[in-house]
N, C-alpha and C positions, 0 to 999 in steps of 0.2 A: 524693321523690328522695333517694337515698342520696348524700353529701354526700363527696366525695373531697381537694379544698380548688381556691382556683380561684389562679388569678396574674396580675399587674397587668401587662401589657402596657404601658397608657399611663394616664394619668390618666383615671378615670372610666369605662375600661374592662379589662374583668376575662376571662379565658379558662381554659378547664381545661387541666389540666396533661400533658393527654394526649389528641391533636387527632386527629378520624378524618378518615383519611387516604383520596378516592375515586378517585386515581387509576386503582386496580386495576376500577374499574366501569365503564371507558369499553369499548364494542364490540371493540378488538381486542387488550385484555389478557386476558377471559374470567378473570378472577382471582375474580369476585363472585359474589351470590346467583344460582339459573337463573331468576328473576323479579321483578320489580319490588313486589309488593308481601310479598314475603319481603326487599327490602332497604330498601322501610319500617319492618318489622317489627322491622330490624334496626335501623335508624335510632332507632326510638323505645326502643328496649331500653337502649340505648347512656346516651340524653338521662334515660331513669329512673335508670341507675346516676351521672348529673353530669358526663358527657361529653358535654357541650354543644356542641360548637366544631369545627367542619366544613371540611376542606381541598379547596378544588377549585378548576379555571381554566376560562377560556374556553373555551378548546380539548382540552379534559376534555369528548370530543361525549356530550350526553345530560344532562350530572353536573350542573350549572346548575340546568335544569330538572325534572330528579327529587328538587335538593335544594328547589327552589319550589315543589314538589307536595308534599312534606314539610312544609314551613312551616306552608302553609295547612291543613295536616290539624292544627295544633296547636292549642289553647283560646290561646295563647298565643306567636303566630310571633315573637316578638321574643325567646324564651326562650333560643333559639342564636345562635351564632355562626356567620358563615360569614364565611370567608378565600378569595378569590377570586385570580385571576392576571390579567396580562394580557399576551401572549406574542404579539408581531406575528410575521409570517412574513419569515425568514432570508431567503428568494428575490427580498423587495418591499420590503425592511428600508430601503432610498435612496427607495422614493414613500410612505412614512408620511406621513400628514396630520395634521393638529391634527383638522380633521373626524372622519376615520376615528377616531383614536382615541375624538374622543367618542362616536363609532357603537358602540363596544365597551362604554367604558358602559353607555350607556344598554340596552345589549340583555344586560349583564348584569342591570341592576337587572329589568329584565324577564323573564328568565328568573326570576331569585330572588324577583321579587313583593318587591321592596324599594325603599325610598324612599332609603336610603342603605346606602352596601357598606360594610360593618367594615371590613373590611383588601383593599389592593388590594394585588398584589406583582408587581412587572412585572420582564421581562428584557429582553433588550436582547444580541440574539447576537454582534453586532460591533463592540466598540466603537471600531474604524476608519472605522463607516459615519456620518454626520452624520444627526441626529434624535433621538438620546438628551434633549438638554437641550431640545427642543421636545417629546418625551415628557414629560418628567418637569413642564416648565411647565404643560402639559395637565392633568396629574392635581392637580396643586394647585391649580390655576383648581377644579375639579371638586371639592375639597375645599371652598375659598370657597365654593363653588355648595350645597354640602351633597348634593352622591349620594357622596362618597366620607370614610368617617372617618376612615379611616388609613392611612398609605401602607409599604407593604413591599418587599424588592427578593427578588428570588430567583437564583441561580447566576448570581452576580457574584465575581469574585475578591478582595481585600480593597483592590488598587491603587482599584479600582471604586470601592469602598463607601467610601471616605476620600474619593475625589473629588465622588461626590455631597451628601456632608454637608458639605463643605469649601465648598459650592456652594450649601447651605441648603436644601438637600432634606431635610424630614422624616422620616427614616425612624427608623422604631421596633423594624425585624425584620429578620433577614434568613431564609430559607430556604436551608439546605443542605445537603449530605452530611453525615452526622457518625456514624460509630461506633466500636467498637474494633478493625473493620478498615482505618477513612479514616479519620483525626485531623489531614487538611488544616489544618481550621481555627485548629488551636492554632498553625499556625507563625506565623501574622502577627493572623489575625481577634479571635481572645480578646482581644488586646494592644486592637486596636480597639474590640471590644464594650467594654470594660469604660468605655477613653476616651472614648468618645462615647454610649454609653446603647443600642446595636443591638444589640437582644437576638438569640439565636439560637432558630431552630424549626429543627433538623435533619430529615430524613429518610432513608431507608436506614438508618436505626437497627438494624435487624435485617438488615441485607444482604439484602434482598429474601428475605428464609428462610432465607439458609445460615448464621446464627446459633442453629440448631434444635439438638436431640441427635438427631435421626434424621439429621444426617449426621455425626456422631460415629463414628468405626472405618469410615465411606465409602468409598467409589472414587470421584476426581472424575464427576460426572454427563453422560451421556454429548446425548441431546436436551436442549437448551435452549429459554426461551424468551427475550425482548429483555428481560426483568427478570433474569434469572438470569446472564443472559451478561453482562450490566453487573457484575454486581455478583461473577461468577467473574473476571475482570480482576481486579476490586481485590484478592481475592487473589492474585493471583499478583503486583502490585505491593505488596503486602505482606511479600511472601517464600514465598508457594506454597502448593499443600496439606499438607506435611506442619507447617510455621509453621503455618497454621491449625489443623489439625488441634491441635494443645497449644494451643490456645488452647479450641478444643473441651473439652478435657481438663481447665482448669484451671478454664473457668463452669460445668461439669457437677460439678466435685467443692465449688464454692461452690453449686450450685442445691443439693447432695442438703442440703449442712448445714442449707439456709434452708428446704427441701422445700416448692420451686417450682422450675416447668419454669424451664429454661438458659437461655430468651430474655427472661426477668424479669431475671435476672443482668447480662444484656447492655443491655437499658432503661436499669435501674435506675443503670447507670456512666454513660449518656448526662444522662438528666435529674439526678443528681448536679453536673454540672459548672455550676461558678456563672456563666459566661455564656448559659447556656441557658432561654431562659422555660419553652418548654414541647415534647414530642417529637410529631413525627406517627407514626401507625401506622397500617399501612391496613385498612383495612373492605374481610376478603375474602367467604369461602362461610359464613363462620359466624360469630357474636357474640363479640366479644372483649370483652365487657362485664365478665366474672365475671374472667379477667386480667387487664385494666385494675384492675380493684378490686382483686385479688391485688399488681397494683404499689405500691400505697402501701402494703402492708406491709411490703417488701423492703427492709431497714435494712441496707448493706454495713458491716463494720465494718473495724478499721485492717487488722487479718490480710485479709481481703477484699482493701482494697485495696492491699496489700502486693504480694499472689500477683499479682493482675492489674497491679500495674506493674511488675512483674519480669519481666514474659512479654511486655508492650508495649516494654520495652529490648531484646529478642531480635528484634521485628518492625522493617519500616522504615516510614515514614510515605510512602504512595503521594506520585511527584515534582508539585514543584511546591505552586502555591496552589491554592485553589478550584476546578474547574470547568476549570482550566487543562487538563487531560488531555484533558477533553470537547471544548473549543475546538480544538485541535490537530487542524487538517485529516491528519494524518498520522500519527494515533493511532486503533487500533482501538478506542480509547472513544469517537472520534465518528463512527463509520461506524453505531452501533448506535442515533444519538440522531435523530428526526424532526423536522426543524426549521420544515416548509410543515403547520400545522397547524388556519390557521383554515378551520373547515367553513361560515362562509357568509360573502356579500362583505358587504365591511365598506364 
């Protein structure tokens, strides 16, 4: 195994610093391999180069159990990590049960062929609806119990995440947007992470792709898909195509100097910031193994991050906190978000 370095999440547990991300492999993103055992293939490519540490949820249909199919094909299933979610359904958010939730458990540890989940990371859509604080007592019964070792929260705003810890909730992570197009986090969360020990795992680190050079010198993209369209908002809550656009401009003339592609550039400013553990990237049609490795060599220096925060002073930071845009029944960032996702009863 080629040794990339790993990071301490919590005591006694350790994760790489670069999380494969499988959202893009459930059925109706078509982002992944055209078959299952090319995205083992890929799997195991990954865990040889020390990219151990696997991002997926329940309702991620499929992603569970192909990563439990993985497990077991290893001399050694304990050798990864997997981070799981648990995301009740928006529609039935008022009849959660202490039950059911154990039902979600338990049929995650079963899918993953694990006797305890590393990292659970639950949401929670409304926090007007009553049942959060009998979630969250669930999952830490469940930690006493030992199926669960650590608890994580995901697309919570930072009011959220103060209250939970306020409240003696465990948490060790948070998952959320974070790149140099959404830098939500910095207005309230860093203040927090740093206060309380909640580390950050970002995602959209790369704007679902449009932190690429192939869309360098662009026309905005005319078919989208529900990953693209998300994350074309945020430009345009950033201040637009042509603000993007110099921003294109300015990680293209730092990638030539460092001579690696523009979205190592764009990584390499996320996992740089000191509240952050570790970034997800996701596992699409092919092996990001060799740039994941190409990322721990990418050292920004001060001129680096000079350019780039002179060019983040030209931008605006999309409104509001966290997730808040997404919440916003009246916002077309959550017309685009799917919120009835479990695929069997719980």
């Amino acid at each position: 195994m080629t040794e990339f370095g790993r990071v301490r999440l919590a005591p006694g547990y350790s994760i790489a610093p670069v999380i494969n991300g499988c959202w893009q492999l459930t059925p109706d993103h078509g982002g992944g391999p055209s078959s299952e055992a090319e995205i083992l293939r890929i799997f195991a490519e990954l865990v040889d180069h020390g990219f151990t540490t696997f991002d997926c949820a329940d309702i991620y249909t499929g992603v569970e159990r192909l990563i439990g199919r993985f497990r077991r094909s290893l001399p050694d299933p304990d050798l990864i990590q997997v981070h799981t979610k648990l995301v009740p359904d928006k529609a039935t958010l008022h009849e959660l049960t202490a039950q059911q939730v154990e039902a979600v458990i338990d049929r995650s540890l079963e899918r993953l062929g694990m006797e305890r989940l590393d990292l659970v990371q639950f949401h929670w859509w409304d926090c007007g609806v009553p049942g959060l604080e009998m979630l969250t007592e669930c999952l830490v019964r469940a930690q006493e119990q030992g199926k669960v070792r650590l608890l994580g929260a995901t697309n919570f705003n930072t009011v959220g995440i103060r209250q939970l810890v306020e409240q003696g909730v465990p948490l060790v992570s948070l998952q959320a947007q974070y790149s140099l197009l959404d830098r939500r986090p910095e207005r309230h969360m860093t203040g927090l992470s740093r206060e309380r020990g909640v580390g950050l795992l970002p995602y959209g680190v790369l704007a679902g792709g449009f932190l690429d050079a192939k869309y360098l010198g662009a026309r905005p993209p005319g078919r989208m898909n529900r990953s693209l369209t998300k994350y074309r908002l945020i430009i345009e809550e950033a201040g637009g195509w042509e603000t993007y656009q110099n921003l294109l401009r300015v990680l293209s003339s730092i990638a030539r100097k460092h001579a690696v592609p523009l979205e190592l550039i764009a990584a390499r400013w996320v996992l740089d910031r000191p509240e952050v553990k570790a970034i997800i990237l996701g596992v699409g049609s092919r092996s990001r193994a060799s740039r994941n490795t190409a990322l721990a060599e990418v050292e920004l220096d001060s001129e680096d991050r000079q350019r780039i925060r002179m060019q983040l002073e030209r931008q605006r930071i999309p409104a509001g906190d966290m997730y808040d845009l997404e919440r916003d029944q009246n916002s077309p960032h959550s017309a685009i978000i799917k919120t009835n996702l479990q695929q069997a009863p719980l």
